[in-house]
C-alpha positions as CSV (number, residue, x, y, z in Angstrom):
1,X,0.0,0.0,0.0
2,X,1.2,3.8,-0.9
3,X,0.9,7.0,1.0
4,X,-0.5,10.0,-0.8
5,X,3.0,12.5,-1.5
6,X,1.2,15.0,1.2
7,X,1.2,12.2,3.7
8,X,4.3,12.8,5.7
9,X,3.4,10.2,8.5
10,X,5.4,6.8,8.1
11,X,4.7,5.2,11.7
12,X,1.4,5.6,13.9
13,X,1.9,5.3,17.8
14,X,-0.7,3.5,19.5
15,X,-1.6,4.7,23.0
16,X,-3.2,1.7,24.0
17,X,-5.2,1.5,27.7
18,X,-2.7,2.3,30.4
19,X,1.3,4.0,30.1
20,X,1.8,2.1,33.3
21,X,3.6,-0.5,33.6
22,X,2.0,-3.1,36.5
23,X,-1.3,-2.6,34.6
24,X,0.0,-3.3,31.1
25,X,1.4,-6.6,32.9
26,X,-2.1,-7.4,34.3
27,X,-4.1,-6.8,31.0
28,X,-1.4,-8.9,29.2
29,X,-2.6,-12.0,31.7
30,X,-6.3,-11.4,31.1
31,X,-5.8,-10.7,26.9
32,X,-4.0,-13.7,26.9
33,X,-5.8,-16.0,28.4
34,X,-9.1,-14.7,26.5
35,X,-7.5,-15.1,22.9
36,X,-6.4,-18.5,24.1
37,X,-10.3,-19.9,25.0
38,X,-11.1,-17.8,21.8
39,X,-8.8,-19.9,19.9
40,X,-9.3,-23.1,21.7
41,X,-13.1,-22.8,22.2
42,X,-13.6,-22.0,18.3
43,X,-11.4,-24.5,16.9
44,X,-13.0,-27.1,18.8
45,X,-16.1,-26.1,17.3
46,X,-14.6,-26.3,13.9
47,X,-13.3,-29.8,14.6
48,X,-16.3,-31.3,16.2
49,X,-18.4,-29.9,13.4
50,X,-16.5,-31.3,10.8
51,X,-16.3,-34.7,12.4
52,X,-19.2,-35.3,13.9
53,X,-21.6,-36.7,10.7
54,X,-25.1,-35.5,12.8
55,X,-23.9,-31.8,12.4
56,X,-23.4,-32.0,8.6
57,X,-26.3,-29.3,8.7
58,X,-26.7,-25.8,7.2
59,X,-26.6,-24.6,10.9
60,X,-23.7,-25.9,11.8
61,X,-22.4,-25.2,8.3
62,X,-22.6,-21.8,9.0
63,X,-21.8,-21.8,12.6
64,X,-18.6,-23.1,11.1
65,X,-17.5,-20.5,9.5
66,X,-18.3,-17.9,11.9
67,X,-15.8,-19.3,14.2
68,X,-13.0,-19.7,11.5
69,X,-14.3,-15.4,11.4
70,X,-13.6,-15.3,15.4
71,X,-10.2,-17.0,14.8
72,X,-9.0,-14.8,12.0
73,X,-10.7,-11.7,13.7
74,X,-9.2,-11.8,16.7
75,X,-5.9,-12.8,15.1
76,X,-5.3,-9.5,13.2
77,X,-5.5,-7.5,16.6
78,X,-4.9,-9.2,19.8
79,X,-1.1,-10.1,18.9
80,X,0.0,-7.3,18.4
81,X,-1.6,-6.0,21.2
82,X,-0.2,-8.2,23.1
83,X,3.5,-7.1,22.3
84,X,2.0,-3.3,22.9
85,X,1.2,-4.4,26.5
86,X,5.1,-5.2,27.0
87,X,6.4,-3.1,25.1
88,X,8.1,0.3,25.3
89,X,8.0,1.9,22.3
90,X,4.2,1.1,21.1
91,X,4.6,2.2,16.8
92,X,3.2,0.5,14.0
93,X,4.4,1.5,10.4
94,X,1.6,2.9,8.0
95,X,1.5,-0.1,5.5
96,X,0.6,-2.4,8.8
97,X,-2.0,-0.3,10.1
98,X,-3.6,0.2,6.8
99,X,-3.3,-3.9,6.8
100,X,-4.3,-4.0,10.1
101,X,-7.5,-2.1,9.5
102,X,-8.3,-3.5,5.9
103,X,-8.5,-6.9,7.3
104,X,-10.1,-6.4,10.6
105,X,-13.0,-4.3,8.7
106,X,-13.3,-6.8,6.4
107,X,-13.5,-9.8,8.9
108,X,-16.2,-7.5,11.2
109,X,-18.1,-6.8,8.4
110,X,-18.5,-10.2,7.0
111,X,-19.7,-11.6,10.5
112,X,-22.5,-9.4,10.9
113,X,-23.8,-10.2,7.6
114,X,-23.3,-13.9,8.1
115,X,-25.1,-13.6,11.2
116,X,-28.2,-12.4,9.3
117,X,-27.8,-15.6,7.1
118,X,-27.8,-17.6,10.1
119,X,-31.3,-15.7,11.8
120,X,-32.6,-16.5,8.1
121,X,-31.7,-20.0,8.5
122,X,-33.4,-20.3,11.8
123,X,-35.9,-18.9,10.3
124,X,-36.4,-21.4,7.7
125,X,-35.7,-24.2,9.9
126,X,-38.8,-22.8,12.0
127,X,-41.6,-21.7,10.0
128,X,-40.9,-24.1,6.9
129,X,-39.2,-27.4,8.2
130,X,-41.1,-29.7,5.5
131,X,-39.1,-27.4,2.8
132,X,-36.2,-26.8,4.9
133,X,-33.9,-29.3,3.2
134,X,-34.8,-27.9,-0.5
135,X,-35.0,-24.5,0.4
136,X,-31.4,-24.1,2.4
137,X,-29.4,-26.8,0.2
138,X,-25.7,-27.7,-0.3
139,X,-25.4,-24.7,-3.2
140,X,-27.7,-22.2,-1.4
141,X,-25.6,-22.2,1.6
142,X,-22.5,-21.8,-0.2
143,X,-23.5,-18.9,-2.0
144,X,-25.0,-17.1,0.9
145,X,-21.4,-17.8,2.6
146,X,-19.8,-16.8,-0.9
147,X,-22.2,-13.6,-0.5
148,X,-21.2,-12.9,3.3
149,X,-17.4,-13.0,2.6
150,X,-17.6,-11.0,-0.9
151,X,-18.9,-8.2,0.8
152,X,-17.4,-7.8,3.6
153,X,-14.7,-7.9,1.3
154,X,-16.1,-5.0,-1.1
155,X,-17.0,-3.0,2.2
156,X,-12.9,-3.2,3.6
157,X,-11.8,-2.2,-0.1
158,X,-13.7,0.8,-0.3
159,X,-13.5,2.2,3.2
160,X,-9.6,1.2,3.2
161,X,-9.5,2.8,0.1
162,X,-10.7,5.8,1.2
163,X,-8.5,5.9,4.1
164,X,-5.6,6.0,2.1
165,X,-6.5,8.7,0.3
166,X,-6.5,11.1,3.3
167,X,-3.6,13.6,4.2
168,X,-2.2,12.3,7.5
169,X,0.3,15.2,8.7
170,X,2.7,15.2,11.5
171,X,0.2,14.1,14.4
172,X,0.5,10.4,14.5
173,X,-0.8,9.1,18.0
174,X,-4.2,7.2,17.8
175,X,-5.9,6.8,20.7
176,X,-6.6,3.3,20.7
177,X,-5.3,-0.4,20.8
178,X,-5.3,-0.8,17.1
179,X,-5.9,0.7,13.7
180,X,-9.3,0.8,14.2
181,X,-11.3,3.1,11.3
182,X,-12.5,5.6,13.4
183,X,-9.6,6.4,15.7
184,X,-7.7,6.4,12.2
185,X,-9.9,8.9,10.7
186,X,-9.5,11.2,13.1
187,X,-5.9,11.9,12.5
188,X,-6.5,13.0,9.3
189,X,-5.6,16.7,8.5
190,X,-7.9,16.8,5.5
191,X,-11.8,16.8,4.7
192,X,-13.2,13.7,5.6
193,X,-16.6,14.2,4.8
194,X,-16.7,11.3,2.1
195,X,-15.5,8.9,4.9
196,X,-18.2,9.8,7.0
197,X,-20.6,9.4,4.4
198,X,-19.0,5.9,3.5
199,X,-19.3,5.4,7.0
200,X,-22.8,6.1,7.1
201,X,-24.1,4.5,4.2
202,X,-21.7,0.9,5.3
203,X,-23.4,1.0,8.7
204,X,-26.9,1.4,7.1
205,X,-25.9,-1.6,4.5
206,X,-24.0,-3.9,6.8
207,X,-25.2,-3.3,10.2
208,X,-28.8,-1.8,10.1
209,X,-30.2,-3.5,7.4
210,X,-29.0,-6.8,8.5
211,X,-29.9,-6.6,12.1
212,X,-33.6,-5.5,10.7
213,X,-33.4,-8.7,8.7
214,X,-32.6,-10.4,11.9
215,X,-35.7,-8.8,13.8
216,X,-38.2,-9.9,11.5
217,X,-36.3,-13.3,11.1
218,X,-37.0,-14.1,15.0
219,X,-40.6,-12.3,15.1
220,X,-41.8,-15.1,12.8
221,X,-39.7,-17.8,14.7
222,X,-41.1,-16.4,18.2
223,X,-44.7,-16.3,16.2
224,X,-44.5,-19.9,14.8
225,X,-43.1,-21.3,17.9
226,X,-45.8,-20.1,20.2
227,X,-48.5,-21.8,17.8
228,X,-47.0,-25.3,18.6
229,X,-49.0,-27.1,21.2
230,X,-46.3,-29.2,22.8
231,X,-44.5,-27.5,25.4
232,X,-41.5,-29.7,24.5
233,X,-41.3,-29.0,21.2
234,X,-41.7,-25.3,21.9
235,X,-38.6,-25.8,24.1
236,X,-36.7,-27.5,21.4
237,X,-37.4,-25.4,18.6
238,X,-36.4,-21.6,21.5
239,X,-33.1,-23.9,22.2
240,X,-31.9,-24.0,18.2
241,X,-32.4,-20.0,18.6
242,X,-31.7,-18.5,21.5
243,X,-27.6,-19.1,21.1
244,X,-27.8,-17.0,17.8
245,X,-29.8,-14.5,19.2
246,X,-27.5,-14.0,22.4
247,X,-24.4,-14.0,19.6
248,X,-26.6,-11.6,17.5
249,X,-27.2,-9.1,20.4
250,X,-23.9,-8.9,21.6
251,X,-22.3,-8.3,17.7
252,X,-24.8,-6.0,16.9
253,X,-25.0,-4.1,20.0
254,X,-21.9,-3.5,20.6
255,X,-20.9,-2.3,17.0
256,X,-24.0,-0.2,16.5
257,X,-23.0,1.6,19.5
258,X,-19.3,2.4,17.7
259,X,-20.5,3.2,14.2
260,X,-23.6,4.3,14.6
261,X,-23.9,6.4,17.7
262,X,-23.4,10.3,17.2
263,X,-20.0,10.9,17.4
264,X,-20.6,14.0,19.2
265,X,-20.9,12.1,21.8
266,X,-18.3,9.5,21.5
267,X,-15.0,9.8,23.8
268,X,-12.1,8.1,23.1
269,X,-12.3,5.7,25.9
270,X,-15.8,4.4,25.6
271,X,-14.6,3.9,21.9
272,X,-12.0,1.3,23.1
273,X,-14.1,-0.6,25.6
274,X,-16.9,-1.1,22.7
275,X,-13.5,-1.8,20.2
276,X,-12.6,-4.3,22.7
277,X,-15.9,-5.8,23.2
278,X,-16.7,-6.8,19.7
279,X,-13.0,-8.0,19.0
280,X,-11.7,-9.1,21.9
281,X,-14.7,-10.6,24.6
282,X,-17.0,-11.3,21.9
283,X,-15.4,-13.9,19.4
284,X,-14.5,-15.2,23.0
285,X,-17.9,-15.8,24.4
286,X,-19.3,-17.4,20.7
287,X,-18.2,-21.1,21.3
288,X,-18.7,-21.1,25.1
289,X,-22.4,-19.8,24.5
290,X,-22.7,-22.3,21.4
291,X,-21.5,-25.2,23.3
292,X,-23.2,-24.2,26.4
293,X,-26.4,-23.8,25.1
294,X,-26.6,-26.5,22.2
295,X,-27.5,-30.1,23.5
296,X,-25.9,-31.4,19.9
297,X,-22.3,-29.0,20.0
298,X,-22.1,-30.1,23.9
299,X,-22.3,-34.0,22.3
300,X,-20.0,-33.5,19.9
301,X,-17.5,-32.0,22.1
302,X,-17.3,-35.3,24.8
303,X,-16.9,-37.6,21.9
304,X,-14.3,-35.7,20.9
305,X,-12.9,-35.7,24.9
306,X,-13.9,-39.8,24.9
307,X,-11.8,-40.5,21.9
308,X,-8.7,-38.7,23.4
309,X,-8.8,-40.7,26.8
310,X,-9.4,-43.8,24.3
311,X,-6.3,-42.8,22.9
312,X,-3.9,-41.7,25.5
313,X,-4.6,-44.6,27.6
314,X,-3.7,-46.8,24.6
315,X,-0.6,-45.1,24.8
């Protein structure tokens, strides 16, 4: 990637949470151990789901991928954050934070359209189980995953894109962890009124339109489960659901309140604990409310525990 000739900035410094030193230590311990269960927790999803025939599902299909999202998400930030934490000298050159942004954009952006195909899914599953198997085959699925990745895609070109176009002078400390958009944006030292249009007009197409999509996805599934008689099968068809919707509400919620709050009213600080929410805690909490709440996942997971014991006591 290329700076503009009126860009004289070749390094951003990243002022992270705390300059002192005991508390960088302790938020090292607690980061780390988080992206380790994020990276743990999701993979085992992965593996159980690929496995375990009785998951061969478009649910699980796509529950797939978004951990393989968490995994890569959380990989573009929380290393090098994790060197900031120790380190004295906190910089990142230009090319990387452009890098760093492009793909962390593009990874957020793809999840919370994916989690839209999921709530359509569920909503399928729901209200038209006799057509369920036609309706969300092998071919749909993979182009509404083929759809979810291509734009997220599009969406991290453009707004990247943009970004590089701006004039970046000699102030070059962003207040945040990482290269996040917004936090880079507002170094710039030229109009950035077609960012904030970009910005407005991404969060309408990525965030509100899909989390509408989600609404009236679980309005029908709450409608259609409350006409069937059997309480059991009421509590059967709320337990395939209410994992997403948890997922859903922390995603959404938590990016809506970044991107789509006025940013009038936005400090600095309660930008990084929302940043950290959605890239940090979040991807963590996915497989431990997946496999917490899913009678199937939870199965999957102690065959896979049963098979090791098998084997190490072979050994």
């Amino acid at each position: 990637m290329g700076q503009d000739n009126q860009t004289s900035v070749t390094e951003f410094v990243l002022l992270g949470f705390s300059r002192e030193r005991g508390t960088n230590v302790f938020l090292f311990a607690v980061v780390f151990s988080m992206y380790l269960i994020t990276l743990v927790g999701n993979t085992l999803i992965i593996v159980a789901i690929c496995i375990d025939p009785r998951l061969n599902t478009p649910m699980y299909f796509f529950l797939c991928n978004l951990s393989f999202l968490d995994i890569c998400y959380t990989t573009a930030v929380v290393p090098q954050l994790l060197v900031h934490f120790l380190a004295s000298h906190k910089n990142i050159s230009f090319d990387r934070c452009m890098a760093q942004l492009y793909v962390g954009f593009f990874l957020g952006s793809t999840e919370f359209i994916l989690l839209a195909v999921m709530a359509y899914d569920r909503y399928v599953a729901v209200c038209h189980p006799l057509h369920y198997k036609n309706i969300m085959s092998r071919k749909v699925c993979i182009q509404l995953m083929m759809v979810s990745w291509t734009s997220g895609f599009l969406n991290a070109l453009i707004h990247t894109s943009f970004t590089l176009h701006l004039h970046y002078c000699s102030y070059n400390v962003i207040n945040h962890f990482g290269c996040e958009l917004l936090a880079v944006i507002k170094l710039a030292c030229s109009d950035t009124f077609v960012n904030d249009v970009a910005l407005t007009v991404s969060g309408v197409f990525v965030l509100f339109i899909p989390c509408l999509l989600v609404m009236f996805s679980y309005m029908y599934i709450i409608n259609a489960i409350l006409s069937i008689r059997s309480e059991e099968g009421q509590h059967r068809a709320f337990s395939t659901c209410t994992s997403h919707l948890t997922v859903v509400t922390l995603c959404y919620g938590t990016a809506m309140f970044a991107y789509l709050a006025p940013k009038a009213n936005m400090s600095s600080d309660r930008d990084k604990i929302l940043s950290f929410l959605y890239v940090v805690v979040t991807p963590m909490l996915n497989p431990l409310i997946y496999s917490l709440r899913n009678k199937e996942v939870k199965g999957a997971l102690t065959k896979i525990a049963h098979r090791k014991n098998i084997l190490l006591e072979r050994q």
